[in-house]
TORFIVEX-66047 format. One record per residue: residue number from 1; residue in one letter; x, y, z of N, C-alpha, C in turn. Coordinates in nm, 2 decimals. Last residue first. Example, Ala and Ser with C-alpha at 12.3 -4.5 7.8 and 13.67 -1.06 7.14 Angstrom:
2
- 2,S,1.28,-0.22,0.71,1.37,-0.11,0.71,1.29,0.00,0.79
- 1,A,1.32,-0.57,0.78,1.23,-0.45,0.78,1.32,-0.33,0.78
END
This chain:
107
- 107,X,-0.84,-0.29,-1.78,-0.78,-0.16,-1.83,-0.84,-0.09,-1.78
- 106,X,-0.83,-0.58,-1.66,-0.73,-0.47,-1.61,-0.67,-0.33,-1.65
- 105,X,-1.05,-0.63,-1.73,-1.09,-0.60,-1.64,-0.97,-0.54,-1.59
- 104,X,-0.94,-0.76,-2.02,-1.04,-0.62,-2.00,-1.03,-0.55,-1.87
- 103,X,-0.82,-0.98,-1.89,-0.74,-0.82,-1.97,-0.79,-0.73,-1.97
- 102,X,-1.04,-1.11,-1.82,-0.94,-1.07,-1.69,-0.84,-0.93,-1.75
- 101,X,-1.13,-1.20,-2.03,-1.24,-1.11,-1.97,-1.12,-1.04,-1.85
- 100,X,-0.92,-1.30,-2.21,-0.99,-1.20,-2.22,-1.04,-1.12,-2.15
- 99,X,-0.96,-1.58,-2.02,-0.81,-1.44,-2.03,-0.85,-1.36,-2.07
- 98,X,-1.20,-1.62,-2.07,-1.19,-1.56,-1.92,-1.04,-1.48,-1.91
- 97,X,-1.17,-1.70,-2.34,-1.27,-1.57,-2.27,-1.26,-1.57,-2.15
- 96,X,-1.00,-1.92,-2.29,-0.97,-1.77,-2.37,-1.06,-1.67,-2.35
- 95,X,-1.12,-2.11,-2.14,-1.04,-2.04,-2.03,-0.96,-1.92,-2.16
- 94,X,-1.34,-2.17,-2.34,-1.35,-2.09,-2.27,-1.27,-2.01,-2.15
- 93,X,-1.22,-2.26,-2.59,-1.29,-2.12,-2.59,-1.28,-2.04,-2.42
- 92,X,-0.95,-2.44,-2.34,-1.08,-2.44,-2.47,-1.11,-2.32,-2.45
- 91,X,-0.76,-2.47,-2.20,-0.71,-2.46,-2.37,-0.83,-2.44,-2.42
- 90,X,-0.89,-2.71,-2.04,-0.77,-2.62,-2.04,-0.74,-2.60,-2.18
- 89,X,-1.23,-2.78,-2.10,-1.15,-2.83,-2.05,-1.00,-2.69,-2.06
- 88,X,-1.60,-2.82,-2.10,-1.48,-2.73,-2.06,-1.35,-2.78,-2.07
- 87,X,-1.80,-3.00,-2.31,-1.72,-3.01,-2.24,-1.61,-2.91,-2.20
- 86,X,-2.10,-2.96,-2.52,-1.95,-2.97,-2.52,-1.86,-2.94,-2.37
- 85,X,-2.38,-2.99,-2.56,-2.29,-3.11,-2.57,-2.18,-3.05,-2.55
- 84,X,-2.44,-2.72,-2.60,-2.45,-2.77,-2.47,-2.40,-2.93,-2.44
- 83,X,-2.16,-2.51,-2.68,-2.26,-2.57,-2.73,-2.33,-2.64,-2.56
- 82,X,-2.12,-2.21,-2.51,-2.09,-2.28,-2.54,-2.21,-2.43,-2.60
- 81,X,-2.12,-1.88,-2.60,-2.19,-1.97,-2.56,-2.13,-2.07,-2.60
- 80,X,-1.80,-1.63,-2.47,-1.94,-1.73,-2.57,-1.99,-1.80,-2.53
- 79,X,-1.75,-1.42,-2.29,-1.82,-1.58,-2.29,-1.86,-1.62,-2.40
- 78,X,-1.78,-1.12,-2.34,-1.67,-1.23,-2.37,-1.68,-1.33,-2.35
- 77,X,-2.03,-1.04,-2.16,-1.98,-1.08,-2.29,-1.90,-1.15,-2.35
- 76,X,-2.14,-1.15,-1.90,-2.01,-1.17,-1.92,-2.03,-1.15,-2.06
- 75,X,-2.43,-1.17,-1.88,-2.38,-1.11,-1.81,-2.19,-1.11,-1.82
- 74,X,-2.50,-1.35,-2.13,-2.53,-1.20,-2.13,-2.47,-1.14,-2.04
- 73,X,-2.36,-1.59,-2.06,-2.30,-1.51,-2.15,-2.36,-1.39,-2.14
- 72,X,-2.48,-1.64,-1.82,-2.38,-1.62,-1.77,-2.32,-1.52,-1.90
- 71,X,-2.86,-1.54,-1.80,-2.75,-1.60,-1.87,-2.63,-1.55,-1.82
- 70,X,-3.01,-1.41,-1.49,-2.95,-1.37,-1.64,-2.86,-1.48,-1.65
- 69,X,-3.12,-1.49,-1.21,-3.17,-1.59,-1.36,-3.14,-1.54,-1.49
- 68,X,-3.01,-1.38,-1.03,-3.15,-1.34,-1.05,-3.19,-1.40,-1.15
- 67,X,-2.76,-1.50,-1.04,-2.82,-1.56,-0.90,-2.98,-1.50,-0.96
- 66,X,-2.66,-1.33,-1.23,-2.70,-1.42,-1.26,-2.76,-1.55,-1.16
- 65,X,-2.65,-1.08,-1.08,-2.70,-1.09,-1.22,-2.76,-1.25,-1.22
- 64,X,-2.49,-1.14,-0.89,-2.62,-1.13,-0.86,-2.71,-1.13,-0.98
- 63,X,-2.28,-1.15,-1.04,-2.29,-1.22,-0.93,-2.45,-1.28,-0.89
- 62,X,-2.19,-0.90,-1.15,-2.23,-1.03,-1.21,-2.28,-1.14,-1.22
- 61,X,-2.16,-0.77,-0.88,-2.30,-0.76,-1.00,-2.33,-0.83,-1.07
- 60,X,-1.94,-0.87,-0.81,-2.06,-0.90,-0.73,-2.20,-0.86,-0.78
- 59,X,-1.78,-0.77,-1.06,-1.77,-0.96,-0.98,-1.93,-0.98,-0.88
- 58,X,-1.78,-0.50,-0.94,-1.82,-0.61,-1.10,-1.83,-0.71,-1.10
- 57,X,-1.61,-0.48,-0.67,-1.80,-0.46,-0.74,-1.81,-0.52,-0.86
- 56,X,-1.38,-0.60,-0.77,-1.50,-0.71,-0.66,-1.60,-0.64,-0.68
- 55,X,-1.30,-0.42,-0.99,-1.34,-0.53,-0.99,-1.40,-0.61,-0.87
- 54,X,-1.29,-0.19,-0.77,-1.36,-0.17,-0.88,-1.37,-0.35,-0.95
- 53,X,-1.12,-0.31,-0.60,-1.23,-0.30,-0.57,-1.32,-0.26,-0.65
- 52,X,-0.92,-0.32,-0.76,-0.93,-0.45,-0.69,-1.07,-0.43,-0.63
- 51,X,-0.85,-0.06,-0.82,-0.83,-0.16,-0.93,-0.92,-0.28,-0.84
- 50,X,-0.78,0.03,-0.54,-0.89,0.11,-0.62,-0.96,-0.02,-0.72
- 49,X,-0.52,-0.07,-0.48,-0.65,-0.10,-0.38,-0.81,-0.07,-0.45
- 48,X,-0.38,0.00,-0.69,-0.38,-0.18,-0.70,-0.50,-0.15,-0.62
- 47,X,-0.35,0.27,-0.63,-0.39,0.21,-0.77,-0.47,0.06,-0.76
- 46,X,-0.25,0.29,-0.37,-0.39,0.30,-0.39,-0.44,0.27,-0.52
- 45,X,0.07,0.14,-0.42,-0.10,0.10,-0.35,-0.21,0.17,-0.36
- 44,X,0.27,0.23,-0.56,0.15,0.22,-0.64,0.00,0.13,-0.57
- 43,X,0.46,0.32,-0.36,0.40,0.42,-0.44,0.24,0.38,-0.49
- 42,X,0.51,0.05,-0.26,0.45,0.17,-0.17,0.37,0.26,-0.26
- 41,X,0.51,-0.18,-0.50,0.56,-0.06,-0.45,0.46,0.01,-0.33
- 40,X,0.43,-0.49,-0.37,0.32,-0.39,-0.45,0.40,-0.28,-0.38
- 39,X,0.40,-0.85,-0.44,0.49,-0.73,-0.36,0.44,-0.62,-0.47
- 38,X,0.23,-1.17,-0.47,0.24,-1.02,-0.52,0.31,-0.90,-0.39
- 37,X,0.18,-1.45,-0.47,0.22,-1.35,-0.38,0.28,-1.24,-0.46
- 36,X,-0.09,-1.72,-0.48,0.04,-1.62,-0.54,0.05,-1.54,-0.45
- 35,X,-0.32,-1.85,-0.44,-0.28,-1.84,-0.59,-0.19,-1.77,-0.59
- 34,X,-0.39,-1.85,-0.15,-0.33,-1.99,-0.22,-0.28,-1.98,-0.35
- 33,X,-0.19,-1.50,-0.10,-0.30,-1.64,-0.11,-0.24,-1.74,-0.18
- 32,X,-0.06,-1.25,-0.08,-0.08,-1.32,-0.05,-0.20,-1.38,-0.03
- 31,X,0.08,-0.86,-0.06,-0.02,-0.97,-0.09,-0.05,-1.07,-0.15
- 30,X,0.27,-0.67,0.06,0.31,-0.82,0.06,0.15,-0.85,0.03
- 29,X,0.42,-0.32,0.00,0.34,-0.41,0.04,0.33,-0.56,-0.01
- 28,X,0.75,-0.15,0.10,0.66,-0.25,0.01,0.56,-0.29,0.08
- 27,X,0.80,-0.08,0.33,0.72,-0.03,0.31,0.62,-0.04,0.24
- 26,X,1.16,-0.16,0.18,1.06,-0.12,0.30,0.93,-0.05,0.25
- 25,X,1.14,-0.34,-0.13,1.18,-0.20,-0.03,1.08,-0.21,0.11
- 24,X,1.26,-0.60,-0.29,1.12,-0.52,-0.25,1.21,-0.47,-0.15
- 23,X,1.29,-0.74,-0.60,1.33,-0.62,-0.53,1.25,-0.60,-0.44
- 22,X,1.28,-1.02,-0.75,1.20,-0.90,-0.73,1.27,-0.86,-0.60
- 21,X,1.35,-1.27,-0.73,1.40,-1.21,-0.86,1.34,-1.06,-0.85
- 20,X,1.28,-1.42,-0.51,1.20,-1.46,-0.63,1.24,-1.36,-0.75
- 19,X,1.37,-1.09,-0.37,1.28,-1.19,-0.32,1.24,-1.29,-0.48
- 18,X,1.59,-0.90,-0.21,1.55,-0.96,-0.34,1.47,-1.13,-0.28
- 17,X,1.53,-0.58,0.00,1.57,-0.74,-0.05,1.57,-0.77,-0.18
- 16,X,1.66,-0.28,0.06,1.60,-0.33,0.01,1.71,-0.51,0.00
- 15,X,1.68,-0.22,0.43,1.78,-0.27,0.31,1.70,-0.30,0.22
- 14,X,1.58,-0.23,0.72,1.55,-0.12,0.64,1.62,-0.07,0.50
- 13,X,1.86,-0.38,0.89,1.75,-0.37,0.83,1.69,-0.28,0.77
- 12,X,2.12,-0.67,0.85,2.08,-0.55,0.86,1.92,-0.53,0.86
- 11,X,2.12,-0.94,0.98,2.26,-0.84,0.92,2.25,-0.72,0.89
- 10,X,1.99,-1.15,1.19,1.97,-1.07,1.10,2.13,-0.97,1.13
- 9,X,1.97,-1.48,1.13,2.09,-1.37,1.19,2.02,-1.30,1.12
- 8,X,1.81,-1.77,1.32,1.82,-1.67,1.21,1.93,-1.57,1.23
- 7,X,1.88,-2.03,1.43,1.79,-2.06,1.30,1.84,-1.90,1.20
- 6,X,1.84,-2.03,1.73,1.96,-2.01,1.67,1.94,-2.04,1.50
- 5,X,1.60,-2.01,1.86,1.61,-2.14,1.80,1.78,-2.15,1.72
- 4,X,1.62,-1.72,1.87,1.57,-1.81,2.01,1.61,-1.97,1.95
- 3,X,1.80,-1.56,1.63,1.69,-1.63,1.63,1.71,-1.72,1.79
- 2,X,2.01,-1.33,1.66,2.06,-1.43,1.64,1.88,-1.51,1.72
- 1,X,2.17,-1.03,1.54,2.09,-1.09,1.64,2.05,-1.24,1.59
END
């Protein structure tokens, strides 16, 4: 079949593809944003849906934690404190305690 714009053929369907070096099957799921796109076996969707919402509740307690006036480090352990002269930047303590805090949050 052959795209209104003459642009597409399709050759088959219900085929696994290869997408970016990844395999995806029918049925696969496709999730997408400005930070990435993730293809999620069939099989392993309620894991990833569970995982994802057990972190948005923790995200929104921490959330509120500290909207109620708790320190960011008490509510985030893995934060250290940082001095108050010192400056964030890529590579410092602190994007290491947010890799940290992101490993935790995926066991």
């Amino acid at each position: 079949m052959i795209s209104a714009r003459n642009r597409l053929v399709q050759i088959d369907s219900g085929k696994p593809v290869q997408m970016a070096g990844v395999i995806v099957h029918e049925n696969d799921y496709l999730i997408a944003d400005r930070c990435g796109t993730v293809f999620v076996p069939e099989g392993h969707i309620q894991a990833v849906l569970a995982l994802g919402e057990r972190i948005a509740r923790r995200q929104d307690g921490m959330v509120a934690a500290v909207r109620a006036g708790r320190p960011v480090a008490d509510v985030m352990p893995c934060v250290k404190r940082l001095p108050a002269s010192s400056s964030v930047k890529t590579g410092s303590r602190w994007t290491g305690a947010i890799r940290s805090y992101a490993a935790a949050e995926s066991r």
